[in-house]
mmCIF file of the N, C-alpha and C atoms, coordinates in Angstrom:
data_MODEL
# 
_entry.id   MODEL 
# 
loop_
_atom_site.group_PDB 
_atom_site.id 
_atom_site.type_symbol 
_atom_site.label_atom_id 
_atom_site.label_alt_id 
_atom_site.label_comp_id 
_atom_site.label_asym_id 
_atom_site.label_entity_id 
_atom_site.label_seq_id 
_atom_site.pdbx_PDB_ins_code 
_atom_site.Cartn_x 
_atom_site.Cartn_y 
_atom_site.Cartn_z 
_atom_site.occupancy 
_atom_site.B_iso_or_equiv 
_atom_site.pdbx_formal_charge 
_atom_site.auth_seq_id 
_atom_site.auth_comp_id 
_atom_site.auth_asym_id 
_atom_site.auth_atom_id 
_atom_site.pdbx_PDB_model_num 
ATOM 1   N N  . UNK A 1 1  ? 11.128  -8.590  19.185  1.00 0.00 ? 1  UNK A N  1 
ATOM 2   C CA . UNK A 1 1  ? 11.057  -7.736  18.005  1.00 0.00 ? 1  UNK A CA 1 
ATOM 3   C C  . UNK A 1 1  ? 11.444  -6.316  18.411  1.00 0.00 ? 1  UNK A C  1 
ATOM 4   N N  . UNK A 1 2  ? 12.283  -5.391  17.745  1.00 0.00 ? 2  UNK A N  1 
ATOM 5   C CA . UNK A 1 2  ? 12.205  -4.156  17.938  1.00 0.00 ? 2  UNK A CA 1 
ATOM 6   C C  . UNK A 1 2  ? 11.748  -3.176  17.249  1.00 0.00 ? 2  UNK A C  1 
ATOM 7   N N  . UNK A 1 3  ? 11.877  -1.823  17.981  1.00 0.00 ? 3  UNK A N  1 
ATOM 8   C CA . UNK A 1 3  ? 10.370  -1.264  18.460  1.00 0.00 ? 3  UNK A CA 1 
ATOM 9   C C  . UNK A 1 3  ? 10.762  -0.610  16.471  1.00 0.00 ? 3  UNK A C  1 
ATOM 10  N N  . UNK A 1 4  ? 9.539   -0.446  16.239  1.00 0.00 ? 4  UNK A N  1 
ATOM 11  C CA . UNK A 1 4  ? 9.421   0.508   15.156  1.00 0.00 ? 4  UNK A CA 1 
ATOM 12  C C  . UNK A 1 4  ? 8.966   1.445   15.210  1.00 0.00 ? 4  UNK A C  1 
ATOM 13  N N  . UNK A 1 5  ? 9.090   2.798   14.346  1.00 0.00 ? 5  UNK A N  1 
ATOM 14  C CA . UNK A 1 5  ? 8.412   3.691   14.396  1.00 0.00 ? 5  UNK A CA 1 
ATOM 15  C C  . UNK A 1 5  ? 7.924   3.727   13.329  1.00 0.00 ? 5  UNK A C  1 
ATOM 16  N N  . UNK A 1 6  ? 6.818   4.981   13.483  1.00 0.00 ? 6  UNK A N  1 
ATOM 17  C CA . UNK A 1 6  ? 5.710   5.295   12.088  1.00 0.00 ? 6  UNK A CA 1 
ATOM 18  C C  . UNK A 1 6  ? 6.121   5.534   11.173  1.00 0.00 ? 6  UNK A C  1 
ATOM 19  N N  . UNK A 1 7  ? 7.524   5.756   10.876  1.00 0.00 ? 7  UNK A N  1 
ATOM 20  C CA . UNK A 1 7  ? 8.359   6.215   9.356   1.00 0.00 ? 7  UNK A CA 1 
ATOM 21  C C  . UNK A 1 7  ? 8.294   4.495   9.015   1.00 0.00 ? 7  UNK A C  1 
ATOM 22  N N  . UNK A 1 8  ? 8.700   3.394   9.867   1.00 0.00 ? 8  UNK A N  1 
ATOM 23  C CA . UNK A 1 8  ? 9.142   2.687   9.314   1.00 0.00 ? 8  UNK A CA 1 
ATOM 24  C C  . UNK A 1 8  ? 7.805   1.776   9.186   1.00 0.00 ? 8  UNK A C  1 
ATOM 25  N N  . UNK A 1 9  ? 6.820   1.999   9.683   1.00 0.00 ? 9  UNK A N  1 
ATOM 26  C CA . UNK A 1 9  ? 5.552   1.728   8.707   1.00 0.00 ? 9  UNK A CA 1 
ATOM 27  C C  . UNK A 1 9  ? 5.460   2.136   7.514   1.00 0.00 ? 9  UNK A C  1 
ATOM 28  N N  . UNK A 1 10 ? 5.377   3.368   7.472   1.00 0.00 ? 10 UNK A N  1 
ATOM 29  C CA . UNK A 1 10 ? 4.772   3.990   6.654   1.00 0.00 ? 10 UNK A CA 1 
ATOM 30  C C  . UNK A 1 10 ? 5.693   3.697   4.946   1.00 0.00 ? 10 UNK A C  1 
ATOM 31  N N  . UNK A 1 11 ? 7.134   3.456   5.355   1.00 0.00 ? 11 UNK A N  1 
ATOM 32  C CA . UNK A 1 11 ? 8.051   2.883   4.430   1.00 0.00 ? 11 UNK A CA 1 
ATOM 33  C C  . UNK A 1 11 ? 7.714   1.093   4.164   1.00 0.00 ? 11 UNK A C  1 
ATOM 34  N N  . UNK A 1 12 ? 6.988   0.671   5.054   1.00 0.00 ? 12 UNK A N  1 
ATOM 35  C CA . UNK A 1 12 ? 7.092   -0.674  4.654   1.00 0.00 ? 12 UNK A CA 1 
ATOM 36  C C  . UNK A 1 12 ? 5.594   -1.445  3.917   1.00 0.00 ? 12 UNK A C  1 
ATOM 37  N N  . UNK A 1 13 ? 4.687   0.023   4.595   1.00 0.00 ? 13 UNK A N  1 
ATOM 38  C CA . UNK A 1 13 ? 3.498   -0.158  3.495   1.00 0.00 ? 13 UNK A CA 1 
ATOM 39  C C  . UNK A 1 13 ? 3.836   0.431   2.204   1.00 0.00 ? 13 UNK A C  1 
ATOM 40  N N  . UNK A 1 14 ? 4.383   1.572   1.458   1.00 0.00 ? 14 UNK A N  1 
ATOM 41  C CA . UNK A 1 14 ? 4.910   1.789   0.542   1.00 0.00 ? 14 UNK A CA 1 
ATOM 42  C C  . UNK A 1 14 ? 5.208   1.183   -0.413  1.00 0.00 ? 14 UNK A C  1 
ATOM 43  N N  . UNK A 1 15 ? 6.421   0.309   0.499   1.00 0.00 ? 15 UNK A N  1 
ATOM 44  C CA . UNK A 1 15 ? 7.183   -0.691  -0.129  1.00 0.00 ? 15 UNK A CA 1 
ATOM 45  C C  . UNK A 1 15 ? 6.186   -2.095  -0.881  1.00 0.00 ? 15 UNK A C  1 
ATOM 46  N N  . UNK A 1 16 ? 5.266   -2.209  0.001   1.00 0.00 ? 16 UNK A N  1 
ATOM 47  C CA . UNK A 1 16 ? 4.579   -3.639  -0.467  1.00 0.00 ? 16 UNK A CA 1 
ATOM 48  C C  . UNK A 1 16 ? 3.478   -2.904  -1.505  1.00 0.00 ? 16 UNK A C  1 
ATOM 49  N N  . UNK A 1 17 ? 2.569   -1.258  -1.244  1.00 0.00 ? 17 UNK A N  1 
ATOM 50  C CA . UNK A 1 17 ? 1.974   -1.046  -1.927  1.00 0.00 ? 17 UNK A CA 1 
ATOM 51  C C  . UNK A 1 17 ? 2.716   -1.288  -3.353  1.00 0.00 ? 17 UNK A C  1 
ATOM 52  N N  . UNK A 1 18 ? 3.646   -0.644  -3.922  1.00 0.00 ? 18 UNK A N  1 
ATOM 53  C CA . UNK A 1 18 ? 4.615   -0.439  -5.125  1.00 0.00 ? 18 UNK A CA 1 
ATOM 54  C C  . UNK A 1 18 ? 4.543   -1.663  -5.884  1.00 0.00 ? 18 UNK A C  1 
ATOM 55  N N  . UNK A 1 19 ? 5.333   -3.041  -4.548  1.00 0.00 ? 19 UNK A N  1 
ATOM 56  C CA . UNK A 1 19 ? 5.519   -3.909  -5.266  1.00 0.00 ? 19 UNK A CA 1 
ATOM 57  C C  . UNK A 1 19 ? 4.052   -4.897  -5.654  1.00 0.00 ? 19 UNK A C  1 
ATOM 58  N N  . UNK A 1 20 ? 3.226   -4.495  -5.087  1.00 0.00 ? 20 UNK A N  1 
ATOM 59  C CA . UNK A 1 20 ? 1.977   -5.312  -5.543  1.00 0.00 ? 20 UNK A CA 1 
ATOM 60  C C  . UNK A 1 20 ? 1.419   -4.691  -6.497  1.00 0.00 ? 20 UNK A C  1 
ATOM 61  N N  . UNK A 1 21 ? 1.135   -3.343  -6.604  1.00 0.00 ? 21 UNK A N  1 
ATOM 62  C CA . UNK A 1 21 ? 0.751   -2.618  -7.978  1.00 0.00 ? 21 UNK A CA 1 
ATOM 63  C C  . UNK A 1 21 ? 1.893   -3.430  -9.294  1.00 0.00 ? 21 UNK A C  1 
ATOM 64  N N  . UNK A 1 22 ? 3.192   -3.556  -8.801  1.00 0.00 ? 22 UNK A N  1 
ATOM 65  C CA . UNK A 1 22 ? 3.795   -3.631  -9.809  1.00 0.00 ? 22 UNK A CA 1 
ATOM 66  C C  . UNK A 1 22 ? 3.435   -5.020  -10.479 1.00 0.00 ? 22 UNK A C  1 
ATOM 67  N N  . UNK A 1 23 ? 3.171   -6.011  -9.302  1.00 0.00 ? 23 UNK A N  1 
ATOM 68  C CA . UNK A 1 23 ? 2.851   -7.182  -9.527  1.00 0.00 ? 23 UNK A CA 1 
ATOM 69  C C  . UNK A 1 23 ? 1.647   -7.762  -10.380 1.00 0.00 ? 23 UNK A C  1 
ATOM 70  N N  . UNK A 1 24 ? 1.096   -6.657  -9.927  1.00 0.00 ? 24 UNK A N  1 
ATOM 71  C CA . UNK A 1 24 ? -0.253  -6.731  -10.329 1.00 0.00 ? 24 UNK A CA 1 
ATOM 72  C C  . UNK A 1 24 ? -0.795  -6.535  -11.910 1.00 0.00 ? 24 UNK A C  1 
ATOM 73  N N  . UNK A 1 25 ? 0.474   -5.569  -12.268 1.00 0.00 ? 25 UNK A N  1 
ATOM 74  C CA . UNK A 1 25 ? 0.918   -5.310  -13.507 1.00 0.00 ? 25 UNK A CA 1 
ATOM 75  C C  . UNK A 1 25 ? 0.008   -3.794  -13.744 1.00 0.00 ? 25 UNK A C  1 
ATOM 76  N N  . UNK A 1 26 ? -0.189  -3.212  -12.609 1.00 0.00 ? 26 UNK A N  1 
ATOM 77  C CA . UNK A 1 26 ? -1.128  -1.916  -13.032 1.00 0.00 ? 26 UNK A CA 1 
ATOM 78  C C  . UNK A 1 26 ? -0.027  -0.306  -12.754 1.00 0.00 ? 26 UNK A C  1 
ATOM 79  N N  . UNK A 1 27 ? -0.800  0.266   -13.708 1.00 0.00 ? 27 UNK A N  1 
ATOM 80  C CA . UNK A 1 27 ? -0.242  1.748   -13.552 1.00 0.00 ? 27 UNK A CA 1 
ATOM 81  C C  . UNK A 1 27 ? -0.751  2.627   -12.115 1.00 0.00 ? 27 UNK A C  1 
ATOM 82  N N  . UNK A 1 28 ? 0.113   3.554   -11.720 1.00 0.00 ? 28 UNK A N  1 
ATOM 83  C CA . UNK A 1 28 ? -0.313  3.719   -10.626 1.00 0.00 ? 28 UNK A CA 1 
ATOM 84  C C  . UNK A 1 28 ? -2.217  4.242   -11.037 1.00 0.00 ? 28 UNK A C  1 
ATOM 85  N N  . UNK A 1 29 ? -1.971  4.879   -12.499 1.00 0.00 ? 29 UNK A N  1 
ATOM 86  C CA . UNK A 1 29 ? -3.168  5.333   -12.812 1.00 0.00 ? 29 UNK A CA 1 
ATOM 87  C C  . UNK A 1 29 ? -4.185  4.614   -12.951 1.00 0.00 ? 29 UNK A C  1 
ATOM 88  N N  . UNK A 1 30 ? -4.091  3.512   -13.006 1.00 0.00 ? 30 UNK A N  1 
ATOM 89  C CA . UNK A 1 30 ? -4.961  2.144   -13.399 1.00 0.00 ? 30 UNK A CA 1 
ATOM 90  C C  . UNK A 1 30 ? -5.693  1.908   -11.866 1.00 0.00 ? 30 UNK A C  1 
ATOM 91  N N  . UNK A 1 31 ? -4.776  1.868   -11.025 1.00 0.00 ? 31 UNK A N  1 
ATOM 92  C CA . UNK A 1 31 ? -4.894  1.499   -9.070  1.00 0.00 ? 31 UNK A CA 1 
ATOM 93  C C  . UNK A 1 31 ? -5.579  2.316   -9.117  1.00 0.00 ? 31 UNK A C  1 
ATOM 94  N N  . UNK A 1 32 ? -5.574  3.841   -9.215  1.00 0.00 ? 32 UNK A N  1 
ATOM 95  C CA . UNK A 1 32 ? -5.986  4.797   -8.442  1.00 0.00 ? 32 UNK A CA 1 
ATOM 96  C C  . UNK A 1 32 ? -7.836  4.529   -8.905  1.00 0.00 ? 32 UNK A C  1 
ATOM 97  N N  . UNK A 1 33 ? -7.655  4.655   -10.544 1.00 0.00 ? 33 UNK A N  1 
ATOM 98  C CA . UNK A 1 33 ? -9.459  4.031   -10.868 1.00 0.00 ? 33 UNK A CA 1 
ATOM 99  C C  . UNK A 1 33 ? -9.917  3.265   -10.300 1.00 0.00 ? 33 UNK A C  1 
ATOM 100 N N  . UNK A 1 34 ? -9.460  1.886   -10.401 1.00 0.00 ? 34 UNK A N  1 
ATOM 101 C CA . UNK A 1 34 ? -9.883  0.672   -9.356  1.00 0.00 ? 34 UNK A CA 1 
ATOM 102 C C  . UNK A 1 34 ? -10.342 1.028   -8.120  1.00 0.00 ? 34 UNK A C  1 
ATOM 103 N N  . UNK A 1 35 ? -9.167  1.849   -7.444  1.00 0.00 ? 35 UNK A N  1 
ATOM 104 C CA . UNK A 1 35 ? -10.009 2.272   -6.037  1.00 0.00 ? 35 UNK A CA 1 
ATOM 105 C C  . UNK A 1 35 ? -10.465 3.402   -5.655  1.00 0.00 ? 35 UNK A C  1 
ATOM 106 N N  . UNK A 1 36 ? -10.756 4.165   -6.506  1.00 0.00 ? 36 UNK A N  1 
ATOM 107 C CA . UNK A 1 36 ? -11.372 5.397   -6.299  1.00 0.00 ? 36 UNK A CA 1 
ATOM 108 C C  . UNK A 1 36 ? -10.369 6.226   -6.103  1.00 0.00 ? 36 UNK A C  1 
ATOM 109 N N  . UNK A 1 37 ? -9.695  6.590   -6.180  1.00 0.00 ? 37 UNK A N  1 
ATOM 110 C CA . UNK A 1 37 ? -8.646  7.476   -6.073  1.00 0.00 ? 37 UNK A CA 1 
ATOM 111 C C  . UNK A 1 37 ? -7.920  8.075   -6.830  1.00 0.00 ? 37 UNK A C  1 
ATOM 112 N N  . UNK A 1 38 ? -7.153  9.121   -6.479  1.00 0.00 ? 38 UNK A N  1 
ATOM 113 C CA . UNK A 1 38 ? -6.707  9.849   -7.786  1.00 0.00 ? 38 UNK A CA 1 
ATOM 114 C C  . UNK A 1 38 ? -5.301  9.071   -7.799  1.00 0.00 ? 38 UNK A C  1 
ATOM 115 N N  . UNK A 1 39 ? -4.400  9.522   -8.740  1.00 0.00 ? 39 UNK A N  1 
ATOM 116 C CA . UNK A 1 39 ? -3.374  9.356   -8.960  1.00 0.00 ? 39 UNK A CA 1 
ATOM 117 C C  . UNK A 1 39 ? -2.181  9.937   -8.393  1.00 0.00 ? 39 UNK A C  1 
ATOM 118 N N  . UNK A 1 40 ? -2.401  11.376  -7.901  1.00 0.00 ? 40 UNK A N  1 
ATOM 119 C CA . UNK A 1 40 ? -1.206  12.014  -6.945  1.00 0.00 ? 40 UNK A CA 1 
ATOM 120 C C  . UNK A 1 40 ? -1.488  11.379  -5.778  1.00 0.00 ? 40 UNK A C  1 
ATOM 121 N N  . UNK A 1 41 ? -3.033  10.844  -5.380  1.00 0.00 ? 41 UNK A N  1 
ATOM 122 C CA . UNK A 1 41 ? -2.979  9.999   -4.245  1.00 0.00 ? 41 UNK A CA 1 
ATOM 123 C C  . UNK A 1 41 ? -1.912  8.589   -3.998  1.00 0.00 ? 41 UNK A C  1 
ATOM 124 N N  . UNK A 1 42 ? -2.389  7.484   -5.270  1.00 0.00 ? 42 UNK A N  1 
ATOM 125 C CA . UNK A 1 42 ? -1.334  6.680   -5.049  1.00 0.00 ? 42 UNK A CA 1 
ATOM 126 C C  . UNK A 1 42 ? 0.074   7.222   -4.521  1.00 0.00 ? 42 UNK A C  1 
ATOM 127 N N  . UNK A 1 43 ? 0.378   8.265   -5.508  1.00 0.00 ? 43 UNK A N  1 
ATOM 128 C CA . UNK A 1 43 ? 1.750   8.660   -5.831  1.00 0.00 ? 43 UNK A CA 1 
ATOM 129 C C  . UNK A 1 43 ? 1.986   8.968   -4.079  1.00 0.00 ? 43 UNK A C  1 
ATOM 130 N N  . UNK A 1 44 ? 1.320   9.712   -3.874  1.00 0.00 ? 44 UNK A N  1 
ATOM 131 C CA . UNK A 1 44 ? 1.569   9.943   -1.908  1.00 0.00 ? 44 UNK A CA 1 
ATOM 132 C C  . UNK A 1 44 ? 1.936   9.181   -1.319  1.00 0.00 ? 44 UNK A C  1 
ATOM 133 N N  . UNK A 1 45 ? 1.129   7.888   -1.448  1.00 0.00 ? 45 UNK A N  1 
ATOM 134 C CA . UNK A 1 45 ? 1.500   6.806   -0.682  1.00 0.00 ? 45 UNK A CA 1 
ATOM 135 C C  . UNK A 1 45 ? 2.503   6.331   -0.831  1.00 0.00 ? 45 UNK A C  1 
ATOM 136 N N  . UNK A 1 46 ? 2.843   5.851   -2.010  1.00 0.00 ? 46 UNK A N  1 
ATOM 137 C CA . UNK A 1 46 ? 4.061   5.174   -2.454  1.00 0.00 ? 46 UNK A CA 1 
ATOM 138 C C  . UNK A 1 46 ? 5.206   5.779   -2.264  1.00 0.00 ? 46 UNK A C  1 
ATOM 139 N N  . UNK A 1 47 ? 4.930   7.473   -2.067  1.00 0.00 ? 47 UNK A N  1 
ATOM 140 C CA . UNK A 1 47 ? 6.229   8.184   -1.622  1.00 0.00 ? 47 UNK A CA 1 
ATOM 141 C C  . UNK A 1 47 ? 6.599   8.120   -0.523  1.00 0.00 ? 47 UNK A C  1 
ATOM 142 N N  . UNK A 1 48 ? 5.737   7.848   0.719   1.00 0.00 ? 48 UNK A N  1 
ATOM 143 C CA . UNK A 1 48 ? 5.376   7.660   1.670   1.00 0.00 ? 48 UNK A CA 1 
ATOM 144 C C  . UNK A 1 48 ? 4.850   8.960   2.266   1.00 0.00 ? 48 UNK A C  1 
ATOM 145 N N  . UNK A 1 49 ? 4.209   9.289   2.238   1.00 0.00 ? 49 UNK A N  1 
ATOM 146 C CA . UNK A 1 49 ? 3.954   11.297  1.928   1.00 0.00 ? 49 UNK A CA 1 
ATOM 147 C C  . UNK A 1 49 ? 2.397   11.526  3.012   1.00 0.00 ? 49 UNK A C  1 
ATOM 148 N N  . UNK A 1 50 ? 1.780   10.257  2.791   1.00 0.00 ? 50 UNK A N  1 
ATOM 149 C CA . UNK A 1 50 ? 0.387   10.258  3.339   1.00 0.00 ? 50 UNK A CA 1 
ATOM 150 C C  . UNK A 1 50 ? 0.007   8.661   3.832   1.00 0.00 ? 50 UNK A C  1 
ATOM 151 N N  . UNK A 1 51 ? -1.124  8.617   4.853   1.00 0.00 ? 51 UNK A N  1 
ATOM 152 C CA . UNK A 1 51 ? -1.230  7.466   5.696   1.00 0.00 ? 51 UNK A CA 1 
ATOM 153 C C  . UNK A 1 51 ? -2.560  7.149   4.809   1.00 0.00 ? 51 UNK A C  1 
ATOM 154 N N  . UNK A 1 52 ? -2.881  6.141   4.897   1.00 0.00 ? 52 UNK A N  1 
ATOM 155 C CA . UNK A 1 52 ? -4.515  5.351   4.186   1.00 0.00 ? 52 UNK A CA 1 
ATOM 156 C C  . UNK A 1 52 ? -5.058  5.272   5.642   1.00 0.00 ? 52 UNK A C  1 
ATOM 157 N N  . UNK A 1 53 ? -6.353  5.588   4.840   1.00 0.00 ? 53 UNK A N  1 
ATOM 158 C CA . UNK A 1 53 ? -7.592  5.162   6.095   1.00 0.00 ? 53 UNK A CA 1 
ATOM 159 C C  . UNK A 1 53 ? -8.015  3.576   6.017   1.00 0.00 ? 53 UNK A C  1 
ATOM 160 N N  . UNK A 1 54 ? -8.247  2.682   6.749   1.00 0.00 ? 54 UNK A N  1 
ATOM 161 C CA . UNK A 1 54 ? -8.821  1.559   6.452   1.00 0.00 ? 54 UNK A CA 1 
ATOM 162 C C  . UNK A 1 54 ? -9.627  1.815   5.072   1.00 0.00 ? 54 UNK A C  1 
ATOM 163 N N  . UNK A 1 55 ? -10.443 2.063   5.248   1.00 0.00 ? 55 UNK A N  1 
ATOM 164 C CA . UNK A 1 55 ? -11.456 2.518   3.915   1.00 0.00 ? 55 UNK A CA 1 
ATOM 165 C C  . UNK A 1 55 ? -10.398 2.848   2.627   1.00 0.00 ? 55 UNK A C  1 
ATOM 166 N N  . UNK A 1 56 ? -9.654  3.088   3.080   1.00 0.00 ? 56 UNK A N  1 
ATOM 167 C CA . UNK A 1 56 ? -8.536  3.825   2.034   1.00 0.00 ? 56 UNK A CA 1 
ATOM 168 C C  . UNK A 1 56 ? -8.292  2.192   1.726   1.00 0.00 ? 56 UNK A C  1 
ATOM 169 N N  . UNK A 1 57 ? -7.431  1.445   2.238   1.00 0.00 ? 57 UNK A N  1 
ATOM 170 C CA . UNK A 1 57 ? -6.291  0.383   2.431   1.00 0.00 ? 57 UNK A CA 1 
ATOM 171 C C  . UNK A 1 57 ? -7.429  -0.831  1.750   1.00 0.00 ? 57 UNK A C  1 
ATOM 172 N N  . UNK A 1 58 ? -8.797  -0.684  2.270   1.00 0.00 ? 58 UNK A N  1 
ATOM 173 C CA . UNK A 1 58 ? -9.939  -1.766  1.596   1.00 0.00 ? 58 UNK A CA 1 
ATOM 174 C C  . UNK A 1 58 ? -9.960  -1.629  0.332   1.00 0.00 ? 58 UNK A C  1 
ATOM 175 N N  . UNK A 1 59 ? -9.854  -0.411  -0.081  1.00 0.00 ? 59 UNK A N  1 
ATOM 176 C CA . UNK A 1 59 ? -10.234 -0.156  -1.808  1.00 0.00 ? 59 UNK A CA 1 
ATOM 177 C C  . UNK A 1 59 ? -9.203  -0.254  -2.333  1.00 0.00 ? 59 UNK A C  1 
ATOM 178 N N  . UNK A 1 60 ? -7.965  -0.089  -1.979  1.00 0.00 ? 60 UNK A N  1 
ATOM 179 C CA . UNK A 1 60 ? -6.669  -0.498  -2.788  1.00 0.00 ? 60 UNK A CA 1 
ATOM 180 C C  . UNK A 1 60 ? -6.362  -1.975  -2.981  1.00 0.00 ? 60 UNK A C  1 
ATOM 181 N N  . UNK A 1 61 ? -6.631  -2.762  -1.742  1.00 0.00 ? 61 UNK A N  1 
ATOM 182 C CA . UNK A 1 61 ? -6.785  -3.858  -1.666  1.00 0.00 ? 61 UNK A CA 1 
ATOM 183 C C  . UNK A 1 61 ? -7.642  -4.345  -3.101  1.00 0.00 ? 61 UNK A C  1 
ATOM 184 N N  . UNK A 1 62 ? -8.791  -4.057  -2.857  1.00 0.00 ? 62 UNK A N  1 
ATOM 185 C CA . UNK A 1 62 ? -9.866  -4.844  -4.142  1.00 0.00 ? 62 UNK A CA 1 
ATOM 186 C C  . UNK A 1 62 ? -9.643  -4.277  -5.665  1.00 0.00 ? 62 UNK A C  1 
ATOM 187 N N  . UNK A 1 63 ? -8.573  -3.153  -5.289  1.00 0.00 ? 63 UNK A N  1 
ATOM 188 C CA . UNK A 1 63 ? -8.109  -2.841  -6.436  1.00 0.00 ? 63 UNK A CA 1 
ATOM 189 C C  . UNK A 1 63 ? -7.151  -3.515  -6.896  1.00 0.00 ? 63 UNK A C  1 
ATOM 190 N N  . UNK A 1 64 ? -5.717  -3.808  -5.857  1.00 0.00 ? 64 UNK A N  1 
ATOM 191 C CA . UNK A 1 64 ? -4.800  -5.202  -6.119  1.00 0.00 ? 64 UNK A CA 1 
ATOM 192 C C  . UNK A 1 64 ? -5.668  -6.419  -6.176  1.00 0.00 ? 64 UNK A C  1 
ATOM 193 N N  . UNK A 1 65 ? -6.797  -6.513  -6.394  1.00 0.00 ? 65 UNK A N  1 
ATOM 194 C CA . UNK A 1 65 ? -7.213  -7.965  -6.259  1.00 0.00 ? 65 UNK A CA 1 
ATOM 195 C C  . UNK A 1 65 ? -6.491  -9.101  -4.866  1.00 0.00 ? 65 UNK A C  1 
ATOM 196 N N  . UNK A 1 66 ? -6.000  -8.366  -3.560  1.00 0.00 ? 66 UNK A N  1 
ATOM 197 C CA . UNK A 1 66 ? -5.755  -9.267  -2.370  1.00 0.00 ? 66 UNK A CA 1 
ATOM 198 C C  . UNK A 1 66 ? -6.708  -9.098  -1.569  1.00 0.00 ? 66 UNK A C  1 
ATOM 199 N N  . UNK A 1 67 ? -6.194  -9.546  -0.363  1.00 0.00 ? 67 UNK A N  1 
ATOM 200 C CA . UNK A 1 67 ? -6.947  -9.800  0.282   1.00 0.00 ? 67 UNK A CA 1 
ATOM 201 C C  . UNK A 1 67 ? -6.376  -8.972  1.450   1.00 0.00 ? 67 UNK A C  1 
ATOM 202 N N  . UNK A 1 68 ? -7.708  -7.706  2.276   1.00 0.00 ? 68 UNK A N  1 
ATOM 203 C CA . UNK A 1 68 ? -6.831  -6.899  3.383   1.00 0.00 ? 68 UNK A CA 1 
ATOM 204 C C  . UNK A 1 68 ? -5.424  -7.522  3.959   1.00 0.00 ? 68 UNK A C  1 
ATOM 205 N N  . UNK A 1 69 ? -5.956  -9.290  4.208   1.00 0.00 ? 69 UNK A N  1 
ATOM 206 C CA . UNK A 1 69 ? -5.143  -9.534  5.752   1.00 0.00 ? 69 UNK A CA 1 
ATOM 207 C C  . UNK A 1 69 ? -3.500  -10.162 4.510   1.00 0.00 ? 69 UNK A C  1 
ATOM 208 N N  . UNK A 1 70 ? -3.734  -10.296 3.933   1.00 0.00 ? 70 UNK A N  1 
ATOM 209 C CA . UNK A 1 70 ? -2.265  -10.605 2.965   1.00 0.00 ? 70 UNK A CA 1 
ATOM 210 C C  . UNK A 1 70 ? -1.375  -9.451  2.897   1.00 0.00 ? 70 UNK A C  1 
ATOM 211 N N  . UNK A 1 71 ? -2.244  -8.332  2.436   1.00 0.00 ? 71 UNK A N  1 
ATOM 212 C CA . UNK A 1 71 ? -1.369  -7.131  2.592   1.00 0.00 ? 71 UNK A CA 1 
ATOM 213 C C  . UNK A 1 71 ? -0.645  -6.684  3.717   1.00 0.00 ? 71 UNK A C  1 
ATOM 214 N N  . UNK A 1 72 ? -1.545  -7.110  4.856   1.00 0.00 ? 72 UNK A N  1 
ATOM 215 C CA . UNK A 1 72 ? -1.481  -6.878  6.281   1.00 0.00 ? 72 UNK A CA 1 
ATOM 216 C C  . UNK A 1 72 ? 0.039   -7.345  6.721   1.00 0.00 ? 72 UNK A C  1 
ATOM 217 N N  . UNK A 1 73 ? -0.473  -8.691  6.327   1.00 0.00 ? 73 UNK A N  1 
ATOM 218 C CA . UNK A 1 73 ? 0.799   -9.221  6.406   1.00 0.00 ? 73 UNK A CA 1 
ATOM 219 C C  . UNK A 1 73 ? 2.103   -9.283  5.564   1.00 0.00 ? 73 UNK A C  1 
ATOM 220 N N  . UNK A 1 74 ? 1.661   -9.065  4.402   1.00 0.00 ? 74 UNK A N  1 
ATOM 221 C CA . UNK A 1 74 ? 2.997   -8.762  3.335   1.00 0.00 ? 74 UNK A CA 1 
ATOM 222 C C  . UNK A 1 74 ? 3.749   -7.404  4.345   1.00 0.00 ? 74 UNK A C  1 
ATOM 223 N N  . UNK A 1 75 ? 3.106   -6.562  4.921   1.00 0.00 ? 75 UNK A N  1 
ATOM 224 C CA . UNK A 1 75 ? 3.829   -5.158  5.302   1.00 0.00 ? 75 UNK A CA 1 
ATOM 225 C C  . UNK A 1 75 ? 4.479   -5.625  6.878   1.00 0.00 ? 75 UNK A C  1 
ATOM 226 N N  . UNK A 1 76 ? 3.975   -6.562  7.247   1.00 0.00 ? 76 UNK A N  1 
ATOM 227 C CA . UNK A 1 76 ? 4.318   -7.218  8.700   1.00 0.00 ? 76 UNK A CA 1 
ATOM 228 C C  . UNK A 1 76 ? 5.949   -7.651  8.236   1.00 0.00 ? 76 UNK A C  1 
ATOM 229 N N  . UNK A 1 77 ? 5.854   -8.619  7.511   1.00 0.00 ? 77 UNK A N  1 
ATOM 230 C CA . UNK A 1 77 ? 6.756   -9.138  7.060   1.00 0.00 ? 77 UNK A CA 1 
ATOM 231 C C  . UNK A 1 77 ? 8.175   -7.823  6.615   1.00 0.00 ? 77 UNK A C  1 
ATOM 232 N N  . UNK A 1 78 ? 7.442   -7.227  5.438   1.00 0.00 ? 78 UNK A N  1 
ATOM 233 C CA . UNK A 1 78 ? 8.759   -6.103  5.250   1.00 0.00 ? 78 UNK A CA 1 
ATOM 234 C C  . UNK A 1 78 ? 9.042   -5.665  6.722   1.00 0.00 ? 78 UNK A C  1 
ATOM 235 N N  . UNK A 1 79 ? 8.408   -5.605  7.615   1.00 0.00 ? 79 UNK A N  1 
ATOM 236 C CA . UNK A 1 79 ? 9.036   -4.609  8.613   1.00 0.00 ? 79 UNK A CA 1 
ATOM 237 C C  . UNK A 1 79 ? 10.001  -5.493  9.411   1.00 0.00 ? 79 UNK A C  1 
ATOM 238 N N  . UNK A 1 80 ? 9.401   -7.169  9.712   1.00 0.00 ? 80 UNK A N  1 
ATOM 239 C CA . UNK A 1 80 ? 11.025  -7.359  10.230  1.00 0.00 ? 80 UNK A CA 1 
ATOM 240 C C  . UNK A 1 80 ? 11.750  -8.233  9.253   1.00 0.00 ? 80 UNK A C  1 
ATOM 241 N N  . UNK A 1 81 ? 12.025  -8.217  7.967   1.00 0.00 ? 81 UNK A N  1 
ATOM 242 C CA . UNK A 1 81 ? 12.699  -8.792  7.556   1.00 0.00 ? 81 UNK A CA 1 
ATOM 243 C C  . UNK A 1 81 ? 13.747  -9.348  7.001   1.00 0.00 ? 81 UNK A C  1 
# 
């Protein structure tokens, strides 16, 4: 596998955050209630602008209704795929 860097995390959690909100069928404003968070927060993330704390990444999670290690791996996946 080759090597990645933290941009290309940080783009590939983005990427799966977006598309699972989208999936999910919620507004970013809808996510951000669900998990405690504001809305320029989502928006950060999804821009790729700011990193989640676990604690962060748990509550978005139960806010997408997945499961940590799916996400985990949905973002595994974008990165080599």
């Amino acid at each position: 596998m080759s090597e990645k860097t933290d941009k290309d995390l940080l783009t590939a959690f983005a990427t799966v955050l977006r598309r699972e909100r989208q999936r999910a069928g919620l507004s970013q404003e809808e996510l951000a209630h669900r998990a405690g968070k504001s809305m320029r927060y989502i928006s950060l993330l999804e821009s790729c602008r700011h990193q989640p704390s676990l604690s962060t990444l748990r509550g978005l999670c139960d806010g997408l209704g997945i499961r940590m290690s799916d996400f985990v791996l949905a973002i595994e996946e974008e990165l080599t795929g």
